[in-house]
C-alpha positions as CSV (number, residue, x, y, z in Angstrom):
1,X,-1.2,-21.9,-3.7
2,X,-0.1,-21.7,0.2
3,X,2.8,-19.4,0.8
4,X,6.0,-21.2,1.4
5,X,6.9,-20.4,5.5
6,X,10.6,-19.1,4.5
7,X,9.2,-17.0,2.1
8,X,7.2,-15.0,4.4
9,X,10.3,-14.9,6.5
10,X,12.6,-13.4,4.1
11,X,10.4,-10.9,2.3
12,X,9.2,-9.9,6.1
13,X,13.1,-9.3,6.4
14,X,13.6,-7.0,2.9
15,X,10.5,-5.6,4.0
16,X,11.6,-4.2,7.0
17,X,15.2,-2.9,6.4
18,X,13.8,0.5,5.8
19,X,12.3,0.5,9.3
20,X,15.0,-0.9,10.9
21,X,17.2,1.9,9.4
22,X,14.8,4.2,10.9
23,X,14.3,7.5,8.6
24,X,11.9,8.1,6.3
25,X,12.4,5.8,3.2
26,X,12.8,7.2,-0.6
27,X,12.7,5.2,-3.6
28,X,16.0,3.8,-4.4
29,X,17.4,0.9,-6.9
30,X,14.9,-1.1,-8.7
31,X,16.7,0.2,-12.1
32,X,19.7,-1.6,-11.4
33,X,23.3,-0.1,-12.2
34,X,23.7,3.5,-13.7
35,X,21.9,4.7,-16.6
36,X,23.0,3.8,-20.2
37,X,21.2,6.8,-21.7
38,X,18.4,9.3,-20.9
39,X,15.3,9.9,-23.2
40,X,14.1,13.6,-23.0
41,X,9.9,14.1,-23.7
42,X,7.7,17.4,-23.1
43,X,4.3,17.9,-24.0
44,X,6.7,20.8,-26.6
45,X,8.4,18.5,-27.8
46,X,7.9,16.5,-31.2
47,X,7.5,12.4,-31.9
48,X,8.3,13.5,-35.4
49,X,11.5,15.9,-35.5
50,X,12.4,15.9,-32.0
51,X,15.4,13.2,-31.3
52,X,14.5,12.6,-27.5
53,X,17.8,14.9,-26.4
54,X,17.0,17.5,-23.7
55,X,17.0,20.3,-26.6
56,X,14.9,18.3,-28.8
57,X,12.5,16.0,-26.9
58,X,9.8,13.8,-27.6
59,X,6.1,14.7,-27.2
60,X,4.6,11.9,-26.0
61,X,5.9,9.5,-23.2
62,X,5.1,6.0,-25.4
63,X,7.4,7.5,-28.2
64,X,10.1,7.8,-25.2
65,X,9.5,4.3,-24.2
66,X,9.6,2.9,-27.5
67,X,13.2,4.4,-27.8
68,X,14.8,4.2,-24.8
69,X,17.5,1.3,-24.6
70,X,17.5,-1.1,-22.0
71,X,19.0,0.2,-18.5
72,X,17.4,3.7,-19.9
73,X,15.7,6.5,-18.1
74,X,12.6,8.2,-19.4
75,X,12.7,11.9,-18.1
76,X,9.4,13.7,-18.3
77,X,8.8,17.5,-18.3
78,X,6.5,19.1,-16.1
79,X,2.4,18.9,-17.8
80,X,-0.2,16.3,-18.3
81,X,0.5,13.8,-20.8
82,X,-2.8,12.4,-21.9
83,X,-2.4,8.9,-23.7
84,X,-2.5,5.1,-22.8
85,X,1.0,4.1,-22.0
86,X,1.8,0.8,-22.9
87,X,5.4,-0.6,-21.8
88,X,8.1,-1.7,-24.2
89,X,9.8,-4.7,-24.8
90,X,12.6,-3.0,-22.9
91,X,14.2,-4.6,-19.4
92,X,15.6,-2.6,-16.9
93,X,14.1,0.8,-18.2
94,X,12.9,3.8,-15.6
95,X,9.6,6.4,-16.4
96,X,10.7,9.7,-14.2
97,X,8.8,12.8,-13.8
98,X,9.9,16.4,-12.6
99,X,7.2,16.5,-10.6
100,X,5.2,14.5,-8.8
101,X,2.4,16.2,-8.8
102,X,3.2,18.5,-11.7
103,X,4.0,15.7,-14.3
104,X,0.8,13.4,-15.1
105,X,0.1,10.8,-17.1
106,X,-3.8,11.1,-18.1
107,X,-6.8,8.4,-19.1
108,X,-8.7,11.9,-20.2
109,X,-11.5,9.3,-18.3
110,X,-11.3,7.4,-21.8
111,X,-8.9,4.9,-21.6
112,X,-6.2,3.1,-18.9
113,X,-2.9,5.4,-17.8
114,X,-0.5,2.4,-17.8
115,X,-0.1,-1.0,-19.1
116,X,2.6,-3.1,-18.2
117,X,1.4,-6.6,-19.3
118,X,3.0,-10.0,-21.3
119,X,6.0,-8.6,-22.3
120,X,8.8,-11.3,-22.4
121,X,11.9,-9.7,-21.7
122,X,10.7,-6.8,-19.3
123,X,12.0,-8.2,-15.6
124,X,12.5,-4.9,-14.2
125,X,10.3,-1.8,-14.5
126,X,10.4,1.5,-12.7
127,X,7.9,4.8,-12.8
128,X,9.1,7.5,-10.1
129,X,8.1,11.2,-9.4
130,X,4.6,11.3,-10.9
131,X,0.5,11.1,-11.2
132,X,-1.4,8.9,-12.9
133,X,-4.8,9.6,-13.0
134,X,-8.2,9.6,-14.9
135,X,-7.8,6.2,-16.0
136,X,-10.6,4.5,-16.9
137,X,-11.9,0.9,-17.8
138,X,-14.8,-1.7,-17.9
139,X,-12.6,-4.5,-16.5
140,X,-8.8,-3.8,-14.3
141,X,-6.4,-1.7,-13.5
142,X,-7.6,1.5,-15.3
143,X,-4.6,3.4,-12.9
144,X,-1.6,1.2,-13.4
145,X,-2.0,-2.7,-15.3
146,X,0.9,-5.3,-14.0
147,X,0.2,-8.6,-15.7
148,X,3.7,-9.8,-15.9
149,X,5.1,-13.0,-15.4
150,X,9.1,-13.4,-13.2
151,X,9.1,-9.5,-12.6
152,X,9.6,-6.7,-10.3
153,X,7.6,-3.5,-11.0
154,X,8.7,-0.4,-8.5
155,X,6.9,2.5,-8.0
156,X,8.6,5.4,-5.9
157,X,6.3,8.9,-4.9
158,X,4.2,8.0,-7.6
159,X,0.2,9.3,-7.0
160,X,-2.4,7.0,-8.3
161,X,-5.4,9.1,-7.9
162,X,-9.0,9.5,-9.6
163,X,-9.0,6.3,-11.8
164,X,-11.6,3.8,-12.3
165,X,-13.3,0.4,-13.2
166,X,-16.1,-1.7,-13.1
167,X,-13.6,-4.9,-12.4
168,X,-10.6,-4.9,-10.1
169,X,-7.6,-2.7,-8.6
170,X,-8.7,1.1,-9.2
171,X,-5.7,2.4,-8.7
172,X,-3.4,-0.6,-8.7
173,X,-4.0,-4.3,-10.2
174,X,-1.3,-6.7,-9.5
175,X,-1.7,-10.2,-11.2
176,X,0.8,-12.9,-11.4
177,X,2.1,-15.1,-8.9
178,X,5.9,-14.8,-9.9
179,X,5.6,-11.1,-9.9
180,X,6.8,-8.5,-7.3
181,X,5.4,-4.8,-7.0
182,X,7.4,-2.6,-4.5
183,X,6.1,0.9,-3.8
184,X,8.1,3.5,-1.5
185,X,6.1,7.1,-0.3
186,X,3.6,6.8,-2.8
187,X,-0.2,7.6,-2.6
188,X,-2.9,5.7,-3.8
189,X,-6.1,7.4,-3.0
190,X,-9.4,8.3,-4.2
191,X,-9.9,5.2,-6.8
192,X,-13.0,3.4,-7.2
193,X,-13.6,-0.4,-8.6
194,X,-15.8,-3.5,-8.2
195,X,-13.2,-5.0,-6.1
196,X,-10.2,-3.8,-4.3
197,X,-10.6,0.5,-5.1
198,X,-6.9,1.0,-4.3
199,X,-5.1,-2.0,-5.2
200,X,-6.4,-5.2,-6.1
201,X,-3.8,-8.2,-5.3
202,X,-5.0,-10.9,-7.1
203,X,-1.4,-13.2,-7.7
204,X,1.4,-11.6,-6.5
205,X,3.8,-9.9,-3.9
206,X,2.9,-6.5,-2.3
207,X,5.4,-4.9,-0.8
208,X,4.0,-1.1,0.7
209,X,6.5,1.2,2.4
210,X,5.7,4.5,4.0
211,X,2.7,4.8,1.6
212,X,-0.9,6.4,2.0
213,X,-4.5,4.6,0.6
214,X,-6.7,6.5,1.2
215,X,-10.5,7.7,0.2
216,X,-11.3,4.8,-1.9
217,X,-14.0,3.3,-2.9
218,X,-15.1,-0.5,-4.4
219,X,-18.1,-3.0,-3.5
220,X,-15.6,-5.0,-1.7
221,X,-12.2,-4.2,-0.5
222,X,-12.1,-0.8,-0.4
223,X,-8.6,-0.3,0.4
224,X,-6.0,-3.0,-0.2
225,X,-7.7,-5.7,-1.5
226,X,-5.4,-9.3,-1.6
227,X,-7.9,-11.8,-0.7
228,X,-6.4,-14.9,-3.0
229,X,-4.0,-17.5,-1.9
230,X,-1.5,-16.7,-4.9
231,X,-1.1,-13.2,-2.5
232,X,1.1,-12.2,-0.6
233,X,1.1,-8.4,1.5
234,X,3.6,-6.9,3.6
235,X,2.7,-3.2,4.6
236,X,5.1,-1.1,6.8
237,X,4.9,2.2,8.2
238,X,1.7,3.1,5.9
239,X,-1.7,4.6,6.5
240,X,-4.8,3.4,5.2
241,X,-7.9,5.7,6.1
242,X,-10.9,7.0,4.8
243,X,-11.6,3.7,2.5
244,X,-15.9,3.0,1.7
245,X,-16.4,-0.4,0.8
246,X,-20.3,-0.2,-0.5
247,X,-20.7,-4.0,0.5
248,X,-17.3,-5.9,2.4
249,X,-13.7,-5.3,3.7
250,X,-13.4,-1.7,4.0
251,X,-9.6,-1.0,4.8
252,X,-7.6,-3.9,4.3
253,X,-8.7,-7.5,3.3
254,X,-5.9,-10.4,2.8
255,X,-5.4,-13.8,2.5
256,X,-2.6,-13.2,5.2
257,X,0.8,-10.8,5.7
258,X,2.4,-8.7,7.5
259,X,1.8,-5.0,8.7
260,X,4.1,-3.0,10.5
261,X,4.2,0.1,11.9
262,X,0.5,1.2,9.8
263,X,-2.1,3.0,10.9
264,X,-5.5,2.0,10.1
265,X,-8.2,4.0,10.9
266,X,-11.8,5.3,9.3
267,X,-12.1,3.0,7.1
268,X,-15.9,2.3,6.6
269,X,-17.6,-1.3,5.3
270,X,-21.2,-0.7,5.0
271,X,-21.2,-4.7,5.8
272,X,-18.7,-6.4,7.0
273,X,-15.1,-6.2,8.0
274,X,-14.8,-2.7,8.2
275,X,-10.3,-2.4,9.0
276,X,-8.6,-5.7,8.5
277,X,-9.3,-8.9,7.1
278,X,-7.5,-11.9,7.1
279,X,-7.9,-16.0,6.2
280,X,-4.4,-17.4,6.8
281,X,-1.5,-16.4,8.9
282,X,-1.6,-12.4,10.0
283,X,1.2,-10.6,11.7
284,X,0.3,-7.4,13.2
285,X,3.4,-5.0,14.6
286,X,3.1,-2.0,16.3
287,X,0.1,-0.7,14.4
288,X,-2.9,1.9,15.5
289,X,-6.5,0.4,14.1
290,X,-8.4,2.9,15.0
291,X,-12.1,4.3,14.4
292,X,-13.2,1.9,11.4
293,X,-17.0,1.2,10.9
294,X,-18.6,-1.9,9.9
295,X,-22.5,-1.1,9.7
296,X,-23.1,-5.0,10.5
297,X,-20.3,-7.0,11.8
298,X,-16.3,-6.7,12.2
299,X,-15.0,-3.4,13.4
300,X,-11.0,-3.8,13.7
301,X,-9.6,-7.1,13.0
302,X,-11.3,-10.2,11.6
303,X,-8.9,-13.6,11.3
304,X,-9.8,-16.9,10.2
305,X,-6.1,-18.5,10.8
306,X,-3.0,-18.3,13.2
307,X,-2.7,-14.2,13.9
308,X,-0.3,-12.4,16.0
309,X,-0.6,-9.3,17.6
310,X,2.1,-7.8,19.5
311,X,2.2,-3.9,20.8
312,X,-0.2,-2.8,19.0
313,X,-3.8,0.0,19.8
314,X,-7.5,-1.2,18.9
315,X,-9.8,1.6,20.3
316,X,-12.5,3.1,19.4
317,X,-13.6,0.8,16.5
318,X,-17.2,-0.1,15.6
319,X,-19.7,-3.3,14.8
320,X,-22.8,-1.7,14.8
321,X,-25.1,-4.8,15.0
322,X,-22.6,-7.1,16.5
323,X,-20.8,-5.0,19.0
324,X,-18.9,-7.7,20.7
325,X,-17.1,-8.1,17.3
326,X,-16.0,-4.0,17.7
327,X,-12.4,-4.4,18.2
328,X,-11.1,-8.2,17.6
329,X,-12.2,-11.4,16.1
330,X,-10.6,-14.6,15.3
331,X,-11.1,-18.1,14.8
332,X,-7.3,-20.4,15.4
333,X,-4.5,-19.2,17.1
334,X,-3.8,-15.7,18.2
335,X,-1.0,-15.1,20.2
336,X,-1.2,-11.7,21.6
337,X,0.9,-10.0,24.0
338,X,1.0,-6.0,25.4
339,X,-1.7,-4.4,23.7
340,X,-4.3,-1.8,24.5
341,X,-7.9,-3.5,23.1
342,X,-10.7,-1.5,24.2
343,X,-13.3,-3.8,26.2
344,X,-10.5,-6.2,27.1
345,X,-10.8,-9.8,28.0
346,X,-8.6,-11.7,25.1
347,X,-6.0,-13.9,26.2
348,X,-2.2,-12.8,25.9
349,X,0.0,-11.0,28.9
350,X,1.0,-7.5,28.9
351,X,-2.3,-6.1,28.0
352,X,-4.8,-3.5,28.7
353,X,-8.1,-2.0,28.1
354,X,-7.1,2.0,28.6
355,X,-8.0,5.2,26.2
356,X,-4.9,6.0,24.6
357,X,-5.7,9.4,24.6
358,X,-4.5,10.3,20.6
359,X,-4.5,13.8,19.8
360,X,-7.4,13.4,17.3
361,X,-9.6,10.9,15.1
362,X,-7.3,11.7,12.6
363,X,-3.8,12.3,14.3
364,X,-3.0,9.4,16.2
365,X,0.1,10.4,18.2
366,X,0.2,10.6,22.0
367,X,-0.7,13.5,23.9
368,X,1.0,14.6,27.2
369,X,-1.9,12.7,28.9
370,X,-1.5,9.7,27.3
371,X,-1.2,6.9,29.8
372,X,2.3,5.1,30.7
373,X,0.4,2.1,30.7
374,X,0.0,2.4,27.0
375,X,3.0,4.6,26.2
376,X,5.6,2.4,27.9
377,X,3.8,-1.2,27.7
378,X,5.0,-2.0,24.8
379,X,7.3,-5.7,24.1
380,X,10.4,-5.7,22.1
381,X,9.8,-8.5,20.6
382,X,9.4,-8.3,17.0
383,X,9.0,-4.2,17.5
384,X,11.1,-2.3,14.3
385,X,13.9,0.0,15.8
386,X,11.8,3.3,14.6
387,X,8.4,4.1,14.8
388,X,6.1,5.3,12.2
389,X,7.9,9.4,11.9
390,X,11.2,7.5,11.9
391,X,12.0,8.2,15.2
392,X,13.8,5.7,17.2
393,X,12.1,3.8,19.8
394,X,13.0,4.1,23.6
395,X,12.9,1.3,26.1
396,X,10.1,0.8,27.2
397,X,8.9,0.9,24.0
398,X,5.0,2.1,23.3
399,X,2.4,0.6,21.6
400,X,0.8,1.6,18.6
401,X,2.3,2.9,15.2
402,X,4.1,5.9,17.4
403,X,6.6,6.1,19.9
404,X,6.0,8.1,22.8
405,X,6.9,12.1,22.8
């Protein structure tokens, strides 16, 4: 299924309104229109004599669900929560937590956290402020499950953490080709699967906004894993770092998208194709790619179709037995214009071959020493309005994910 050209352009476009708003961007709408009624659960409360009001609340977060009407809110105490949650029959509905790190939903290593999967009427579906962790699984999605056809699933400073499988999608697994999954400051980190440890894309539209994915783990496609045609990925202002792949596609691995503003950098494929991947059109904006390993081939950027580069860093990355391949490799078009690409000598204008002096492997900002080349080489075309902190961009703009101090 090849991604219709206009598509692209307008989810690129919703994509990006948070950037070119500049700020840092919290989770908003998604539950559309105000809230018909609020169901109350804490791990004191009752499924048997409590009545889901605040004085009397449910115990467990599936009794919530199952009585919440549709347009409802779900509003969960503070404390872990250990049961598989499967989701209603209920449109429009919103899973909230006190705390995001306080308020978990629990596999107990036993079972999957959420299931959101063939449910007919369910278009809309909406978890905010939370953890789910310890899920487990033989085959996907032992984190979060999202098998639904025509629907929008939105995740806002939800932590997917410490879940599991033998099959796909760790954290995250995303499978339909008329489904949507938008997810604002959340972190997905420290998953581990056969394929695709953070999030496995398999049909689908992923939409990631100022969100980490970090310290996962899978055979192939450690990170962000959206290989298939039926996907489609759009990444802005995130950071993806510290991903192993055991085999291929450490960081990020797609059939093609769009990444803006991200930061890429130590992510590790003990193969090939160590920080980005990419088989079809590739638009890369502003981004660092920094300090990603691939033991045998592909340090930074590997494309198979039309790519685009514009203002962004590749320094520092590795291809151990191919070292040529280090920084960039493609085979098509590439149209490439003021970046810093350590070794040099691709085709483009504005570019350079300079160490952009960051302040460390792991913070990538400019120092004082930083060179002008770098921090004031950058092109306005196509740059967002704010960098990666939120703060506006200056002519002459800078490359990389950050703006210059």
């Amino acid at each position: 299924m090849r991604k219709s050209p206009l598509l692209i352009i307008i989810l690129i476009g919703l994509s990006s309104l948070f950037l070119y708003n500049c700020g840092n961007p919290t989770g908003g709408g998604g539950g559309g229109g105000s809230v018909k009624a609020i169901i109350y659960v804490s791990t004191s409360g009752s499924d048997e004599a409590g009545d889901g009001s605040a004085t009397h609340p449910y115990k467990t977060i599936q009794k919530g669900l199952k009585m919440v009407p549709v347009g409802g809110l779900v509003s969960v105490e503070t404390g872990t929560y250990t049961e598989e949650v499967i989701w209603p029959n209920t449109d429009n509905i919103t899973l909230k937590g006190m705390s995001q790190t306080g308020t978990i939903i629990s596999g107990d290593a036993s079972s999957r956290c959420v299931s959101i999967e063939s449910v007919p009427n369910v278009k809309n579906a909406t978890i905010r402020n939370m953890t789910v962790k310890n899920g487990l699984c033989s085959t996907n999605g032992p984190g979060i499950y999202f098998n639904q056809a025509n629907a929008e699933l939105h995740l806002y400073d939800v932590i997917v953490s410490d879940n599991s499988c033998g099959g796909g999608g760790g954290g995250i697994y995303i499978h339909d080709f008329s489904s949507t999954v938008e997810a604002i400051g959340c972190r997905i980190t420290n998953n581990s699967a056969g394929n695709g440890g953070g999030v496995h894309l398999f049909f689908g539209t992923l939409i990631l906004t100022s969100c980490e994915v970090s310290g996962n783990h899978a055979n192939q496609g450690a990170g962000v894993d959206a290989r298939n045609s039926g996907a489609i990925l759009i990444l802005s202002s995130c950071e993806v770092f510290g991903n192993t792949a055991a085999s291929d596609f450490g960081g990020i691995a797609c059939n093609g998208g769009t990444l803006i503003n991200c930061l890429i950098y130590n992510n590790t494929a003990n193969r090939y194709y160590a920080g980005i991947y990419s088989s079809d059109t590739m638009r890369i904006i502003n981004c660092t790619i920094t300090s990603n390993d691939a033991v045998n081939d592909y340090g930074a950027i590997a494309q198979w179709g039309s790519l685009t580069i514009l203002n962004c860093i590749l320094w520092g990355n590795t291809s151990e037995a191919n070292p040529v391949h280090s920084e960039l490799s493609y085979l098509g078009t590439l149209d490439l214009k003021c970046c810093d690409i350590q070794g040099g000598g691709y085709p483009g204008t504005g570019s350079v071959d300079i160490d952009p002096l960051f302040v460390s492997v792991s913070d990538l900002h400019f120092t004082g020493s930083s060179p002008t080349a770098v921090t004031e080489g950058g092109t306005t075309e196509g740059a967002p309005a704010c960098d990666r902190d939120g703060k506006s961009r200056t002519l002459p703009y800078s490359m990389g994910a950050f703006e210059k101090n």
